[in-house]
C-alpha positions as CSV (number, residue, x, y, z in Angstrom):
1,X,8.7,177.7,150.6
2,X,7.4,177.6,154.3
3,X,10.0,178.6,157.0
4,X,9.0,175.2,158.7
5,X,10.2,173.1,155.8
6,X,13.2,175.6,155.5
7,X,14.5,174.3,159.2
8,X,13.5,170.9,157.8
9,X,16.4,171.1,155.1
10,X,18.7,172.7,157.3
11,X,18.7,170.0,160.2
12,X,19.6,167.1,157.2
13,X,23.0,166.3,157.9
14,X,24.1,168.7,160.9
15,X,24.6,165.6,163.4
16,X,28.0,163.8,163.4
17,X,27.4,161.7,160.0
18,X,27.2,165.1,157.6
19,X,24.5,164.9,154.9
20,X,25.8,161.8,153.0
21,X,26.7,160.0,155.3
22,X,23.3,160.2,157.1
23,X,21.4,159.1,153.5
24,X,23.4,156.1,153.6
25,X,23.1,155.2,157.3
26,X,19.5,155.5,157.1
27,X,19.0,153.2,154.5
28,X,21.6,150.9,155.7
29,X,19.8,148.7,158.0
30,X,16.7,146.7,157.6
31,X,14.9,147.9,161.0
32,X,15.5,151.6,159.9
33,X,14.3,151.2,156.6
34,X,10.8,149.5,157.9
35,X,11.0,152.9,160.3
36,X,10.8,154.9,157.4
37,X,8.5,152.9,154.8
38,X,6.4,152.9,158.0
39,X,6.5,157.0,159.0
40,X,5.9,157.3,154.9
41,X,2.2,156.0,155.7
42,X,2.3,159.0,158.4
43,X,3.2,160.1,162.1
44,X,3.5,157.6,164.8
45,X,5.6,156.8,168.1
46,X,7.7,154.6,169.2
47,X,5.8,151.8,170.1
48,X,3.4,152.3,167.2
49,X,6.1,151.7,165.0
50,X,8.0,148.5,167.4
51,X,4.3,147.3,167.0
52,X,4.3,147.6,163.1
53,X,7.4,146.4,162.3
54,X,7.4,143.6,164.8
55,X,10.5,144.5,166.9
56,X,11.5,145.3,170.3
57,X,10.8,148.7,171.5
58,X,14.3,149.7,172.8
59,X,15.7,148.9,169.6
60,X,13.3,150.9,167.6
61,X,13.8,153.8,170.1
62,X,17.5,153.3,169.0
63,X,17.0,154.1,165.9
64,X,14.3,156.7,165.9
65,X,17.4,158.6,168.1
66,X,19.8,158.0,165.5
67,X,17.9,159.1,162.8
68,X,16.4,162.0,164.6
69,X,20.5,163.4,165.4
70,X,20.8,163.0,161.4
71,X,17.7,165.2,160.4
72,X,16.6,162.0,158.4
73,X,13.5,162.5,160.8
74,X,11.4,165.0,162.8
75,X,9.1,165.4,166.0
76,X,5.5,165.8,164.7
77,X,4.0,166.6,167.5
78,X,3.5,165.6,171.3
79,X,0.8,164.3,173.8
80,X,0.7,163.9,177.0
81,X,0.3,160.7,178.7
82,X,1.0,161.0,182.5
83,X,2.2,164.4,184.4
84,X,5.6,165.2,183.4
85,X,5.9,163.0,181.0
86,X,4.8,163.1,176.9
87,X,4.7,160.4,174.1
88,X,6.2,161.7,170.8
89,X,5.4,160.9,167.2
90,X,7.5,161.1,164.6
91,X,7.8,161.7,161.0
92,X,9.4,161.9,158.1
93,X,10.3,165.2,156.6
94,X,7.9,166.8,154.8
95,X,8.6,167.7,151.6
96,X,6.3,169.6,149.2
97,X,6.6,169.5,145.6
98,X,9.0,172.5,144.2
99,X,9.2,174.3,141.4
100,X,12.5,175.1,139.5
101,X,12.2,178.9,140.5
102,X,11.8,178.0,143.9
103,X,14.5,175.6,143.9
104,X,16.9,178.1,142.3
105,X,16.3,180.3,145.7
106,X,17.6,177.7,147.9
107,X,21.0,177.5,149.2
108,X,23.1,175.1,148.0
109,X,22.9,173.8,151.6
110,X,19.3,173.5,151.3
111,X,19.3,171.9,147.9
112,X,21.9,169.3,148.8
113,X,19.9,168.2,151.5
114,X,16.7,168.1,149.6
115,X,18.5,165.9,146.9
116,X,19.6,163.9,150.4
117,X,16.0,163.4,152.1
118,X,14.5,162.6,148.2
119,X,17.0,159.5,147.9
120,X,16.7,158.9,151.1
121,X,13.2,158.4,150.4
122,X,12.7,156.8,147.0
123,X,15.5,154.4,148.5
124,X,13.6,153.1,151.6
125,X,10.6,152.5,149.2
126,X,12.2,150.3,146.4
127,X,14.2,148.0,149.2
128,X,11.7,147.8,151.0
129,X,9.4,146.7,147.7
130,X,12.0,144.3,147.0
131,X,12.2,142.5,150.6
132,X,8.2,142.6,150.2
133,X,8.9,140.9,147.1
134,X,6.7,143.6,144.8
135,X,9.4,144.4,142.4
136,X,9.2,140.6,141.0
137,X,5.3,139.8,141.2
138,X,3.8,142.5,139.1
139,X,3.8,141.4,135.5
140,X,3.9,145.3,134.4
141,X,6.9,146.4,136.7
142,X,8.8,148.9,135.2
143,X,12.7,149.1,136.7
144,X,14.4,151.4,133.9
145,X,17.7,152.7,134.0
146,X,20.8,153.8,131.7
147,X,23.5,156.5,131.7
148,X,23.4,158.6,128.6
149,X,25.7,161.2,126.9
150,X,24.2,164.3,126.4
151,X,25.0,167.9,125.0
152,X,23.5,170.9,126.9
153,X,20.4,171.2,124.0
154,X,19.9,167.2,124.7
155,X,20.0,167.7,128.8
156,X,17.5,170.6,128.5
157,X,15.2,168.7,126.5
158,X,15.4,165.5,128.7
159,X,14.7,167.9,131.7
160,X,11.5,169.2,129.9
161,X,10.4,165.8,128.8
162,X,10.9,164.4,132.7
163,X,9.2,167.4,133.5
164,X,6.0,166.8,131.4
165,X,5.8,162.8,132.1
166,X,5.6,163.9,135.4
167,X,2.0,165.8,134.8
168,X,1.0,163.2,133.1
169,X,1.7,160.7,136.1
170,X,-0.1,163.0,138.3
171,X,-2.9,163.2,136.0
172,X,-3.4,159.8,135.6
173,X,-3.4,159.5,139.7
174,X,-6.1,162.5,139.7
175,X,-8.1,160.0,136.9
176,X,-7.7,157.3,139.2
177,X,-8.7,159.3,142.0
178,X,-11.7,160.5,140.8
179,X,-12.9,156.6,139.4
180,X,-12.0,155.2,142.8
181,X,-14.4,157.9,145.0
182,X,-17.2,157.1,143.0
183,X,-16.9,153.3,142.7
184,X,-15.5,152.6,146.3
185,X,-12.8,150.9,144.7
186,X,-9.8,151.5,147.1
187,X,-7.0,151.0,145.0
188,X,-3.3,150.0,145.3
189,X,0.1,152.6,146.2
190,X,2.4,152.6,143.8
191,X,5.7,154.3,143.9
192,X,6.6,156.4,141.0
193,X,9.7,158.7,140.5
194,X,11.3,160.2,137.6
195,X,15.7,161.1,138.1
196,X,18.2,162.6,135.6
197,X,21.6,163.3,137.0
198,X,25.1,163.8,136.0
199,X,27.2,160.8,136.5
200,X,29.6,161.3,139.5
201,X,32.4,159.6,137.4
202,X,33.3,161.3,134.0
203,X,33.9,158.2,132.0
204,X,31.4,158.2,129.3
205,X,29.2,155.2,128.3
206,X,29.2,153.5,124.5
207,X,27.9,155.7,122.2
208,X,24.6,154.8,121.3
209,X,24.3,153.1,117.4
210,X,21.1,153.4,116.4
211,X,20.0,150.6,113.2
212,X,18.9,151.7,110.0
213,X,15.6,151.1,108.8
């Protein structure tokens, strides 16, 4: 793990809102959610991103401010436009994918807020999807979810078998990828991602009756 993305995870959450706080503030509002769906596609400035999203500058800067104090965003880099002065472009944080080794080496500080920036992200995407109206026009949408009571053997298990779907998803993408540089096909993003937590509250769901055969 780079010492870059390190400082990364260590600036989520260390303005006034504290790490929760920030995840929910930052996908609390429309504008700053078509900030961050936008920065997903990569870096840009200010008025890059009041152009793309169709709203006035100042109150893009705004919210490029607010997000920045939270750590919910990052500088990329700088250029400079007139003497004494620079145009900045911003981004989202860069996250690469870790294994569970390197995960264990984090702090819990450091994990916490990787657990913050993920939702933060997968968050943005599927509102943002669902004001685009994506999540109701594709015929093969898949919008899964259930709570489930597991022993430790059963949450090991589902771990490994979330584990090795997600191979699979990233070989089918390296398929696609392949296909789509020799036929000049360009393709469509879709967002995929794969959770299993524990439930914050204790209470556990119906037991699960399966029907005989």
């Amino acid at each position: 793990m780079g010492t870059k993305t390190v400082a990364a995870l260590r600036r989520m959450g260390k303005g006034a809102r504290g790490v929760e706080d920030s995840v929910s503030y930052a996908v609390g509002h429309r504008i700053r959610i078509e900030i961050l769906a936008a920065l997903h596609e990569g870096p840009e400035s200010a008025d890059g991103l009041a152009k793309i999203i169709g709203r006035q500058l100042s109150i893009v800067t705004y919210h490029i401010e607010e997000l920045l104090k939270d750590g919910s965003i990052e500088v990329a880099y700088s250029r400079p436009i007139r003497t004494n002065m620079s145009q900045y472009f911003y981004r989202v944080v860069e996250l690469p994918e870790y294994s569970e080794e390197e995960i264990a080496a984090m702090t819990p500080e450091e994990r916490h807020a990787l657990a913050a920036l993920i939702l933060q992200a997968t968050t943005v995407e599927a509102l943002a999807s669902l004001w685009a109206g994506k999540l109701h026009t594709d015929p093969r949408v898949k919008l899964i979810w259930d709570r489930f009571n597991l022993d430790q053997q059963a949450r090991d298990e589902l771990a490994d078998e979330q584990a090795e779907s997600w191979g699979r998803v990233k070989g089918i993408a390296g398929d696609a990828a392949n296909r789509m540089a020799k036929s000049g096909e360009k393709g469509v993003t879709y967002v995929v991602q794969i959770f299993g937590y524990e439930r914050s509250r204790s209470a556990a769901p119906p037991p699960l009756v399966l029907e005989a055969d």
